[in-house]
N, CA, C and O atoms as a Tripos MOL2 file, in Angstrom:
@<TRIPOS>MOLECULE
protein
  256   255    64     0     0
PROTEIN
NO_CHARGES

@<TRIPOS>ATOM
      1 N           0.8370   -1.1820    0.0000 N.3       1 UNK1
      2 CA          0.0000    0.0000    0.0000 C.3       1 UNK1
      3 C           0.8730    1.2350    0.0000 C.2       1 UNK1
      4 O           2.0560    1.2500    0.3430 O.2       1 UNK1
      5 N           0.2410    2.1580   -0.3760 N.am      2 UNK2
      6 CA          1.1850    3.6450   -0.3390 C.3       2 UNK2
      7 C           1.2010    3.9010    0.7950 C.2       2 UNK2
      8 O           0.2150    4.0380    1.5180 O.2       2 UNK2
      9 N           2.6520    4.0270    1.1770 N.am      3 UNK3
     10 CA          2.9500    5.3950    2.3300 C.3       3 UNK3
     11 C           3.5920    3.9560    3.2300 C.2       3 UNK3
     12 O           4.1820    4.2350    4.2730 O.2       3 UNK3
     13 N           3.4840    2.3580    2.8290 N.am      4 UNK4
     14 CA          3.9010    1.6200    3.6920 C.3       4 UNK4
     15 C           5.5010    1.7600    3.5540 C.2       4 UNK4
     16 O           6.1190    2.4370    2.7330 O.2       4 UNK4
     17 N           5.9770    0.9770    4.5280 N.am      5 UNK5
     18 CA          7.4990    0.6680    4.5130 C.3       5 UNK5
     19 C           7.8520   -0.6790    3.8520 C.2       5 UNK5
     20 O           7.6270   -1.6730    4.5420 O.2       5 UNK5
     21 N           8.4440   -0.8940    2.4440 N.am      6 UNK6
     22 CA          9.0100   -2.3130    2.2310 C.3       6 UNK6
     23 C           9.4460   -2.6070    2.7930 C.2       6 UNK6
     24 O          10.4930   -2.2450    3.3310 O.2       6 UNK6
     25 N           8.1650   -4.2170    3.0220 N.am      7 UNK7
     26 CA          8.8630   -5.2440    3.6430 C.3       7 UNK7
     27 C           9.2650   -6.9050    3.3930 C.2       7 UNK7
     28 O           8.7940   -8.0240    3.5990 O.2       7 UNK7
     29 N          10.3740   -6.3020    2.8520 N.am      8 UNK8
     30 CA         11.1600   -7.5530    1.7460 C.3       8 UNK8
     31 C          11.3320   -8.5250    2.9280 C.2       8 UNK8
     32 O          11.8120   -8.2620    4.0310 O.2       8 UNK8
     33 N          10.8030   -9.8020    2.4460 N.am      9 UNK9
     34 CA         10.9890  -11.1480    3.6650 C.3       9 UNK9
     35 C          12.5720  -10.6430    3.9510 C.2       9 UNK9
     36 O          13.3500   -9.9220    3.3270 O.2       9 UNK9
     37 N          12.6540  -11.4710    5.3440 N.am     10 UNK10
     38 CA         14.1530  -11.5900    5.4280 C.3      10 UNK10
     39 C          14.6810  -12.7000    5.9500 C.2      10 UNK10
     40 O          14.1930  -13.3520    6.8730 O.2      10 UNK10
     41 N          15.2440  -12.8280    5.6230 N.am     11 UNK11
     42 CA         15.6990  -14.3390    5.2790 C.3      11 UNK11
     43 C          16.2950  -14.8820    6.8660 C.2      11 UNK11
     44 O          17.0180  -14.2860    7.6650 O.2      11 UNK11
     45 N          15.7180  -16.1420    6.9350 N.am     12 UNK12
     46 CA         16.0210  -16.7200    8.0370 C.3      12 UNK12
     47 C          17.8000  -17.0420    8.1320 C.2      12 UNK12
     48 O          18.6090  -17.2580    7.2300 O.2      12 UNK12
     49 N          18.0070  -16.9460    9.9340 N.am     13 UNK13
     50 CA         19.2380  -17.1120    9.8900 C.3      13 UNK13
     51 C          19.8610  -18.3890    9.8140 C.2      13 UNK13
     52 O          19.5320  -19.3030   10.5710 O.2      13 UNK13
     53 N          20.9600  -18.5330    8.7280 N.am     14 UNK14
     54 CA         21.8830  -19.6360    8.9370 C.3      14 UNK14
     55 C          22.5970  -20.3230    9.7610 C.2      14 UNK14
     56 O          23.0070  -19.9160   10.8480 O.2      14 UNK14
     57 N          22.7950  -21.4920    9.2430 N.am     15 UNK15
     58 CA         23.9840  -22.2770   10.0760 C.3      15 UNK15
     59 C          25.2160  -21.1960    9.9430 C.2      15 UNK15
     60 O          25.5490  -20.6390   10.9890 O.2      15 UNK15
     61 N          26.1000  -20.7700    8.4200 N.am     16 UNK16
     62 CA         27.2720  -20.2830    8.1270 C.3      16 UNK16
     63 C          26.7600  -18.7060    8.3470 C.2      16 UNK16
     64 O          25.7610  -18.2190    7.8170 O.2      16 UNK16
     65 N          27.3260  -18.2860    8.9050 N.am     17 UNK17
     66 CA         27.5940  -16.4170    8.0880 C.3      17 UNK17
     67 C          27.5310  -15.8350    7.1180 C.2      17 UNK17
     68 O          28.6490  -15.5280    6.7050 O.2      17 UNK17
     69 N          26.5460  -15.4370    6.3720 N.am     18 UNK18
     70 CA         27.0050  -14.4040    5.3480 C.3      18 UNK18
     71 C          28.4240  -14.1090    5.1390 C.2      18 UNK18
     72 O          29.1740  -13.6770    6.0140 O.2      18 UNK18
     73 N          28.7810  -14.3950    3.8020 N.am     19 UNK19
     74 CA         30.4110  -13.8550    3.5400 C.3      19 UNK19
     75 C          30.4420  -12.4180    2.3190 C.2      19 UNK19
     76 O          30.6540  -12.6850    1.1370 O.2      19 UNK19
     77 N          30.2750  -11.3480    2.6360 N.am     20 UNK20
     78 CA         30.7520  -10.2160    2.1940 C.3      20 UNK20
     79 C          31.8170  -10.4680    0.6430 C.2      20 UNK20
     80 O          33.0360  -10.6350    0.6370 O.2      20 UNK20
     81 N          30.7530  -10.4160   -0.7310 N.am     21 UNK21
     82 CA         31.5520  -11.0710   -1.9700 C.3      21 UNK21
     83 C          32.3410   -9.7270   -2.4910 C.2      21 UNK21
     84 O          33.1890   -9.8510   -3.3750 O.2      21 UNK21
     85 N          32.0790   -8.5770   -1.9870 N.am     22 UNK22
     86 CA         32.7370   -7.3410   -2.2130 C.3      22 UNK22
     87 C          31.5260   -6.6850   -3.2920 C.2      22 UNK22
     88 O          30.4430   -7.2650   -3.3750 O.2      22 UNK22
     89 N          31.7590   -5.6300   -3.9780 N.am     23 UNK23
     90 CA         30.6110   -4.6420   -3.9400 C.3      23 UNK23
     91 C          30.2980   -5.0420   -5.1630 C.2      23 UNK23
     92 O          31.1790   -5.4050   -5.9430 O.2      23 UNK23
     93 N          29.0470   -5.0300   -5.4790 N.am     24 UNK24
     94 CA         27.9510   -5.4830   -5.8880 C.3      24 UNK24
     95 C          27.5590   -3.9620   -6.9430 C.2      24 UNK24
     96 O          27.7280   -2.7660   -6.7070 O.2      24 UNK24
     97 N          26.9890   -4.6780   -8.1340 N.am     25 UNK25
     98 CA         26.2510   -3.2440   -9.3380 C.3      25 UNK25
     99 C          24.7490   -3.6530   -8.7360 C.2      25 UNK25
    100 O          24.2100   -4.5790   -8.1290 O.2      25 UNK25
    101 N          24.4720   -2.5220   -9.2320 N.am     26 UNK26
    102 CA         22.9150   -1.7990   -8.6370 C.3      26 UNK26
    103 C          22.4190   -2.8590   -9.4500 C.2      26 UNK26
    104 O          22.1780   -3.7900   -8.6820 O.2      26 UNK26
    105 N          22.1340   -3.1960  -10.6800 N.am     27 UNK27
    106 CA         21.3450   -4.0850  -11.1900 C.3      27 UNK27
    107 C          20.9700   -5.5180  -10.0810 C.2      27 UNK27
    108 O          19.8690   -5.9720   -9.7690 O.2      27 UNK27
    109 N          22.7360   -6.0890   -9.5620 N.am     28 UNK28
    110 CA         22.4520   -7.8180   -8.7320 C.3      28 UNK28
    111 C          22.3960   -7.0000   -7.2750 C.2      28 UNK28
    112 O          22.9840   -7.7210   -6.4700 O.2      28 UNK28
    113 N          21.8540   -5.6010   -6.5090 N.am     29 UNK29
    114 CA         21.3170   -5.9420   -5.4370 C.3      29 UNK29
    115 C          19.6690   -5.6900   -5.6560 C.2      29 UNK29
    116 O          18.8690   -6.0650   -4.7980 O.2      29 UNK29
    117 N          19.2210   -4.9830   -6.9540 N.am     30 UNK30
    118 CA         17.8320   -5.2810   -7.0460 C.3      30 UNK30
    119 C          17.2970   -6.2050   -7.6900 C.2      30 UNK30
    120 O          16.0780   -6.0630   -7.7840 O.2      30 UNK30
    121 N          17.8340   -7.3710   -8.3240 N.am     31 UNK31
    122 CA         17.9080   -8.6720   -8.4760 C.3      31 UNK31
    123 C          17.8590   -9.5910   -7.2250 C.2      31 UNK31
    124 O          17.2380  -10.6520   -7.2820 O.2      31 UNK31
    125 N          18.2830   -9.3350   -6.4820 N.am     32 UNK32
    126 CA         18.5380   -9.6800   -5.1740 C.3      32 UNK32
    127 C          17.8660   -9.0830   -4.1480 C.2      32 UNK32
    128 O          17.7280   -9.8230   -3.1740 O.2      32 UNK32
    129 N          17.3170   -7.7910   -4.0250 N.am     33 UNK33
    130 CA         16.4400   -7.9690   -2.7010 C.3      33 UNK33
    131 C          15.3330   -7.1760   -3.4870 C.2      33 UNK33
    132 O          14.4200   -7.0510   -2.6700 O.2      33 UNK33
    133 N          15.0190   -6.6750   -4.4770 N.am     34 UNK34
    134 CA         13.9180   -5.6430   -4.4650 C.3      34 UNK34
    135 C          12.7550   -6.4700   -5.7750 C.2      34 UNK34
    136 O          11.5420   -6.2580   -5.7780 O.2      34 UNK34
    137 N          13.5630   -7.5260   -6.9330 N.am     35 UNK35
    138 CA         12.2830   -7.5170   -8.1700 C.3      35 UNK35
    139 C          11.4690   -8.7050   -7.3230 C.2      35 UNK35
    140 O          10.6600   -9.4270   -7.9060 O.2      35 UNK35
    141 N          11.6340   -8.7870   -6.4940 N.am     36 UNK36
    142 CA         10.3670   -9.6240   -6.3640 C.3      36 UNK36
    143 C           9.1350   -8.9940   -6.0920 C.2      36 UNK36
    144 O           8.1020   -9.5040   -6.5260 O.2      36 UNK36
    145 N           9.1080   -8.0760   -5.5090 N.am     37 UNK37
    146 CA          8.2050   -7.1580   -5.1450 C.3      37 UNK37
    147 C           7.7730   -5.6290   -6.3790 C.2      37 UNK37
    148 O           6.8100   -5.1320   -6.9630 O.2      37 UNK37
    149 N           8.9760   -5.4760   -6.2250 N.am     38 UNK38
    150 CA          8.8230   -3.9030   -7.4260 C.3      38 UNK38
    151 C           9.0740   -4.6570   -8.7000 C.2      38 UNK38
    152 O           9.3710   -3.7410   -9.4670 O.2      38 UNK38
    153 N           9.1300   -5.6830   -9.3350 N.am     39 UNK39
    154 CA          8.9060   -6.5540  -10.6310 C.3      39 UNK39
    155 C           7.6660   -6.7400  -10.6290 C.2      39 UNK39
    156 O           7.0860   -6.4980  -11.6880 O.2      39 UNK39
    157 N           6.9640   -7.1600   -9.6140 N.am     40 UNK40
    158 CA          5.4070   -8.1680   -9.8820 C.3      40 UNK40
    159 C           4.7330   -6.7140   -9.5980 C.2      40 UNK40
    160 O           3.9090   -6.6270  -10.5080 O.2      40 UNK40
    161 N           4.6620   -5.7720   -8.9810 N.am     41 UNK41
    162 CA          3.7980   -5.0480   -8.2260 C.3      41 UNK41
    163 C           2.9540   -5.3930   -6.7960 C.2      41 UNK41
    164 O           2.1710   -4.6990   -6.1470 O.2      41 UNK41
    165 N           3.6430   -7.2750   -6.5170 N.am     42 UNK42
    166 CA          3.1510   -7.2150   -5.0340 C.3      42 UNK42
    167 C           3.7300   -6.5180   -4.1010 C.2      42 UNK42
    168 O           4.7760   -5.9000   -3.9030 O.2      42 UNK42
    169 N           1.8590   -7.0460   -3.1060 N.am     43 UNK43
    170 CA          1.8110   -5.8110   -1.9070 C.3      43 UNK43
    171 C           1.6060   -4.1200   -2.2310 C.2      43 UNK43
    172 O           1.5920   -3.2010   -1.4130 O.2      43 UNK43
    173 N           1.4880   -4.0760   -3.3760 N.am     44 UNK44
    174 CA          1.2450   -2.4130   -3.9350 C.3      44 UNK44
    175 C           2.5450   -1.9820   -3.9920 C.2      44 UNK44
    176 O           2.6450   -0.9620   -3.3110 O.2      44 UNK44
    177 N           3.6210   -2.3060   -4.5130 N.am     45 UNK45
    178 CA          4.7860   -1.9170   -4.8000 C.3      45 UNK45
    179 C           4.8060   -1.7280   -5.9300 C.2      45 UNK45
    180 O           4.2650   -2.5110   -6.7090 O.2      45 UNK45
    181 N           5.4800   -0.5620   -6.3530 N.am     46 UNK46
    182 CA          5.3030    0.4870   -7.5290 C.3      46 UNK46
    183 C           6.6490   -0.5580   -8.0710 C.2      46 UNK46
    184 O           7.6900   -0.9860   -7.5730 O.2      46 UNK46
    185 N           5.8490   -0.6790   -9.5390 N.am     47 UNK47
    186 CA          6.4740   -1.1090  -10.2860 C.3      47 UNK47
    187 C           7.8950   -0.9480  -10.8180 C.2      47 UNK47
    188 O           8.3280   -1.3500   -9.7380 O.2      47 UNK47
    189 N           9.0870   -0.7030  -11.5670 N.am     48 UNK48
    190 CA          9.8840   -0.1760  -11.5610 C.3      48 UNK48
    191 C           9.5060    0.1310  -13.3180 C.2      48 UNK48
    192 O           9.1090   -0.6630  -14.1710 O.2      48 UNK48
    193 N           9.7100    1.1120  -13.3850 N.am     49 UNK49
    194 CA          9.6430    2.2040  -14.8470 C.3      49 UNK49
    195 C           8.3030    2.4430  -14.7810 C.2      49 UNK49
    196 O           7.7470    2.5590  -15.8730 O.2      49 UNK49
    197 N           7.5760    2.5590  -13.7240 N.am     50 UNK50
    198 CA          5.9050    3.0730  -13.6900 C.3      50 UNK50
    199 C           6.4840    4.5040  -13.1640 C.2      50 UNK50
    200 O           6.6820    4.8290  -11.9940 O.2      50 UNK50
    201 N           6.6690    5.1570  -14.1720 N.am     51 UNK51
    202 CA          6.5650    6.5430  -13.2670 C.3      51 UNK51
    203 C           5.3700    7.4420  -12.6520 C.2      51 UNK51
    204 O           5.6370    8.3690  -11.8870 O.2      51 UNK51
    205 N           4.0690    7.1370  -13.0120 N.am     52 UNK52
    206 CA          2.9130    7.6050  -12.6650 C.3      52 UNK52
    207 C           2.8690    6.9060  -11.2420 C.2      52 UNK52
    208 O           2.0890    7.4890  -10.4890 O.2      52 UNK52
    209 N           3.6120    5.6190  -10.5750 N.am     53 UNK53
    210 CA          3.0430    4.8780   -9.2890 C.3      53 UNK53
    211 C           4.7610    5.5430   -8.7730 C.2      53 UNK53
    212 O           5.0090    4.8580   -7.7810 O.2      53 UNK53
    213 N           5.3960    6.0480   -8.8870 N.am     54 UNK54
    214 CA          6.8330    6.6860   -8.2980 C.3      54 UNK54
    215 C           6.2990    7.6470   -7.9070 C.2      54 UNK54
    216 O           6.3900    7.9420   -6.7160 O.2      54 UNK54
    217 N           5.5110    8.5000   -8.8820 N.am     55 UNK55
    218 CA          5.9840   10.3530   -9.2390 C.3      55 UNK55
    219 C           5.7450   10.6500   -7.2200 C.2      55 UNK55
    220 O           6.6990   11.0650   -6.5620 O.2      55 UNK55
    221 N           4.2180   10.3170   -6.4810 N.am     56 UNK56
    222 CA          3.8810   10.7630   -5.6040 C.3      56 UNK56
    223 C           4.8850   10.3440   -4.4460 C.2      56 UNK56
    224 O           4.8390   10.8870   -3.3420 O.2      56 UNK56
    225 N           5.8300    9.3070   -4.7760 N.am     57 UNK57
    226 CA          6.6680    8.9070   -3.6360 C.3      57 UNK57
    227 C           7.6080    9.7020   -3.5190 C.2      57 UNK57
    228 O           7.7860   10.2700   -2.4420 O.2      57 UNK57
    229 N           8.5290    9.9560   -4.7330 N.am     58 UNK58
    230 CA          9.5220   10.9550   -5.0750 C.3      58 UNK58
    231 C           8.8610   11.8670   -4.3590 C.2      58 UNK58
    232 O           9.1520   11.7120   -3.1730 O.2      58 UNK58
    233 N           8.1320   12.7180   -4.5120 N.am     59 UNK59
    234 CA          7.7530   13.8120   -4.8230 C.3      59 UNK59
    235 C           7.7240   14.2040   -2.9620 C.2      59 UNK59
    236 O           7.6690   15.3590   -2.5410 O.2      59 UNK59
    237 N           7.7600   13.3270   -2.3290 N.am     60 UNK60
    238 CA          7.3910   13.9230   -0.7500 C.3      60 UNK60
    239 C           9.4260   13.6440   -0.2440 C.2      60 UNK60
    240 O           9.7150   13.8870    0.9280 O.2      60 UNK60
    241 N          10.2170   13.3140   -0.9100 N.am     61 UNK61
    242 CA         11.3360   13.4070   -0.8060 C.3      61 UNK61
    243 C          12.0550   12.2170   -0.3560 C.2      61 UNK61
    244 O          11.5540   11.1390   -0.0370 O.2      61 UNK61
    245 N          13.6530   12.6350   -0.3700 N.am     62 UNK62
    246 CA         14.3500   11.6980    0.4550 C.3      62 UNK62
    247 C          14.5130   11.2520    2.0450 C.2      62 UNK62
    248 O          15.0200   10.3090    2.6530 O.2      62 UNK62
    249 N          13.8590   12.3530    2.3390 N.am     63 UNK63
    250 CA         13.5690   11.8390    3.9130 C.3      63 UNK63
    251 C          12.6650   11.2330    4.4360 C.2      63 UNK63
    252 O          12.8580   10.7570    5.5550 O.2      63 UNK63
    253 N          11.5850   11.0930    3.8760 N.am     64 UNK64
    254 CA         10.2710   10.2570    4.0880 C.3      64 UNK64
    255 C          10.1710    9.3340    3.4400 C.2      64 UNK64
    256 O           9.1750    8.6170    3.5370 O.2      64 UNK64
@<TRIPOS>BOND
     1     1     2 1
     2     2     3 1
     3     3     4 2
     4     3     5 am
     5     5     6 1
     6     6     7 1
     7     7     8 2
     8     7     9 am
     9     9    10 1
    10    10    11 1
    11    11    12 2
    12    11    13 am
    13    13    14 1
    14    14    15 1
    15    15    16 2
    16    15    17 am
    17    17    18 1
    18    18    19 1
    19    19    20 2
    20    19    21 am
    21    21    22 1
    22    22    23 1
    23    23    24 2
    24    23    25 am
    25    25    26 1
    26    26    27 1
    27    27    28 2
    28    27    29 am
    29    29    30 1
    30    30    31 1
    31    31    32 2
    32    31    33 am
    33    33    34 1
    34    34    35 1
    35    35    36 2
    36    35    37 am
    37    37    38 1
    38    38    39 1
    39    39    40 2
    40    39    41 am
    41    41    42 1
    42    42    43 1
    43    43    44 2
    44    43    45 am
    45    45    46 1
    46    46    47 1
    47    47    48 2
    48    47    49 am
    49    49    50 1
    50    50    51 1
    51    51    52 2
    52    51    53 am
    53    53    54 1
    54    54    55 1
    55    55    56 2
    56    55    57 am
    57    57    58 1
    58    58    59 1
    59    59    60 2
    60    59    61 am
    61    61    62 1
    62    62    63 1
    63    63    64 2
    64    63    65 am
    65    65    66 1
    66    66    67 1
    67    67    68 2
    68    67    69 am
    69    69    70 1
    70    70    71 1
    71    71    72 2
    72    71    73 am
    73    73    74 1
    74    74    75 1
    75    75    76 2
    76    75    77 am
    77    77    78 1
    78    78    79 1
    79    79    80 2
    80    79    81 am
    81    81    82 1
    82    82    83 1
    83    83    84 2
    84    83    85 am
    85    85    86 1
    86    86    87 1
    87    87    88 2
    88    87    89 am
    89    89    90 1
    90    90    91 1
    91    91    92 2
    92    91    93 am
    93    93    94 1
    94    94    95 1
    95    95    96 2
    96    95    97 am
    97    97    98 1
    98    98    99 1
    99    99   100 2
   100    99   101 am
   101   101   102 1
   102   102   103 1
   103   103   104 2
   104   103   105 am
   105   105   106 1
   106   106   107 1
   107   107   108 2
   108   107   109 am
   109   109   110 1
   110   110   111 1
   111   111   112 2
   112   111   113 am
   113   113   114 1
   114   114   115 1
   115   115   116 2
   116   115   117 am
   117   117   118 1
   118   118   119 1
   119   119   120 2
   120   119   121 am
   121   121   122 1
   122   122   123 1
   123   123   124 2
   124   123   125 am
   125   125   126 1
   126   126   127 1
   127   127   128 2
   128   127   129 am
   129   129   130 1
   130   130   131 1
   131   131   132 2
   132   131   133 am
   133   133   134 1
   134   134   135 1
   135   135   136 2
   136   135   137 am
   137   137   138 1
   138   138   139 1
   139   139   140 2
   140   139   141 am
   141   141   142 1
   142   142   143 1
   143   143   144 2
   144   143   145 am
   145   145   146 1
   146   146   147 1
   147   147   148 2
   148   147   149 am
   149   149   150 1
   150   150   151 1
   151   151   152 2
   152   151   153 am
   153   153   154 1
   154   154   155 1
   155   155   156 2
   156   155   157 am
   157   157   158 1
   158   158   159 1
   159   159   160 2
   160   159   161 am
   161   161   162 1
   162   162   163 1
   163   163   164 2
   164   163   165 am
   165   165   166 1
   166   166   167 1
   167   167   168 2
   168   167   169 am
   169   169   170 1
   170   170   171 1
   171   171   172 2
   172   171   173 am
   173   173   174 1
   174   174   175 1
   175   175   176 2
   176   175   177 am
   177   177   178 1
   178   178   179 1
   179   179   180 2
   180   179   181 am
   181   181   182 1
   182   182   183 1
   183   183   184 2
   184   183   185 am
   185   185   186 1
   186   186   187 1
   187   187   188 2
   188   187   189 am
   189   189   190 1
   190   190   191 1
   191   191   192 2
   192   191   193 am
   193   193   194 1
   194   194   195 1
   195   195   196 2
   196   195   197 am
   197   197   198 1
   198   198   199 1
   199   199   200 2
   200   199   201 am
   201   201   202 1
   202   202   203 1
   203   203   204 2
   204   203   205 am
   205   205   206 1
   206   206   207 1
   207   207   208 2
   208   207   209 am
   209   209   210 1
   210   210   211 1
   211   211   212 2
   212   211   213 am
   213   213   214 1
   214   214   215 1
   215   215   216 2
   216   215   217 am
   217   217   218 1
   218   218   219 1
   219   219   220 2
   220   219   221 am
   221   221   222 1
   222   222   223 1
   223   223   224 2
   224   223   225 am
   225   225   226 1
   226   226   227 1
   227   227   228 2
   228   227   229 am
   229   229   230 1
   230   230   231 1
   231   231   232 2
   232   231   233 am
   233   233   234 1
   234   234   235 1
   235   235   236 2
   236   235   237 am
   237   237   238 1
   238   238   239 1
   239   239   240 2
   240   239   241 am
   241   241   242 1
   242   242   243 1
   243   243   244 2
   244   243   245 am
   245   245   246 1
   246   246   247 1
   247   247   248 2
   248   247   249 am
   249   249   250 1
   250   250   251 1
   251   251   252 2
   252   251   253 am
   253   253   254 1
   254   254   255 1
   255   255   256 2
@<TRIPOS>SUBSTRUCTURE
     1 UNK1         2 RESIDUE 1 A UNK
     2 UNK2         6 RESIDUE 1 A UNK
     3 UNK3        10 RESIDUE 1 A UNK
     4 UNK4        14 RESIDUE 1 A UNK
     5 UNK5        18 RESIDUE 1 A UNK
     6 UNK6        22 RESIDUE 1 A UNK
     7 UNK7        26 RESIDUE 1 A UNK
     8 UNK8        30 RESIDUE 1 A UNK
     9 UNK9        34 RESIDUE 1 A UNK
    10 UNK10       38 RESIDUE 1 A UNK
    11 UNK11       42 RESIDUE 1 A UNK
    12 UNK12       46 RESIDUE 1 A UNK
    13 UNK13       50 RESIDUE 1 A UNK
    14 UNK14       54 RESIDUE 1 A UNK
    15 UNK15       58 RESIDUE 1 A UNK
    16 UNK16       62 RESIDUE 1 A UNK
    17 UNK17       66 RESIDUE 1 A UNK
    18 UNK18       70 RESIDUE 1 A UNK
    19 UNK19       74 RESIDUE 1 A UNK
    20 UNK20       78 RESIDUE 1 A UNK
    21 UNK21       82 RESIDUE 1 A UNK
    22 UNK22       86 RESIDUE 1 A UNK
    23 UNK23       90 RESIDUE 1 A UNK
    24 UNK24       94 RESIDUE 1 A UNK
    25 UNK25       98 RESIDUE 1 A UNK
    26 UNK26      102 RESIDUE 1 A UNK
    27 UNK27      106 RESIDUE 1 A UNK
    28 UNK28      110 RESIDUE 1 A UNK
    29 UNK29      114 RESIDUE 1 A UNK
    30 UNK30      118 RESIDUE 1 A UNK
    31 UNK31      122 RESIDUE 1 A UNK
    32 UNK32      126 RESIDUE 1 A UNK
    33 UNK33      130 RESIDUE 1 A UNK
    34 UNK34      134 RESIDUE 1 A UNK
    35 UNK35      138 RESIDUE 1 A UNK
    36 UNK36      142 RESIDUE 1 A UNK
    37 UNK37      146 RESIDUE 1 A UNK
    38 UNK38      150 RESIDUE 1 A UNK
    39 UNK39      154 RESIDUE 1 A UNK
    40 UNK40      158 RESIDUE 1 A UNK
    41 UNK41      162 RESIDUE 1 A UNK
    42 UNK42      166 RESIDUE 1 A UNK
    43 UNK43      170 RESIDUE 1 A UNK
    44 UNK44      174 RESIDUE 1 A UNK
    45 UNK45      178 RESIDUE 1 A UNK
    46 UNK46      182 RESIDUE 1 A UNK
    47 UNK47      186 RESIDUE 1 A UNK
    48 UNK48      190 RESIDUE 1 A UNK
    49 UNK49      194 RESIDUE 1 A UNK
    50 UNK50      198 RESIDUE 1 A UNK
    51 UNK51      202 RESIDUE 1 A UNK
    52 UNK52      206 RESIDUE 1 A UNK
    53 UNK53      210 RESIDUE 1 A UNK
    54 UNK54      214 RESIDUE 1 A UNK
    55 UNK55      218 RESIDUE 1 A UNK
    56 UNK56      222 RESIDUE 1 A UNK
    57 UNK57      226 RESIDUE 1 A UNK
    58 UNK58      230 RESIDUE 1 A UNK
    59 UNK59      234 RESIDUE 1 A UNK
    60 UNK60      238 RESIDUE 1 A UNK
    61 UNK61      242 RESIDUE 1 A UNK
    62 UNK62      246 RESIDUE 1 A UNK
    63 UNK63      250 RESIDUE 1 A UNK
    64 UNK64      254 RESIDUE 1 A UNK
């Protein structure tokens, strides 16, 4: 829904640690934590290249 906070499952904890593969392109961390949600539009998550379901989010800024 608008105005919620994504809330991308999070992944249960392991036996091993997370190992840090070094830095990552913007494409494999929204491959990785965001198209499941902003790909399908579940949960009311603005699509990605819908700029008509962005414009009102942008638009109240980076702090909110």
């Amino acid at each position: 829904m608008e105005g919620e906070e994504c809330k991308a499952p999070v992944a249960a904890a392991s036996a091993a640690p997370a190992v840090a593969s070094g830095p990552r392109s913007g494409a494999d961390v929204y491959t990785a934590a965001c198209s499941a949600c902003h790909g399908t539009g579940a949960a009311g998550a603005p699509k990605l290249g819908d700029a008509g379901a962005w414009a009102p989010r942008i638009a109240k800024g980076t702090d909110t």
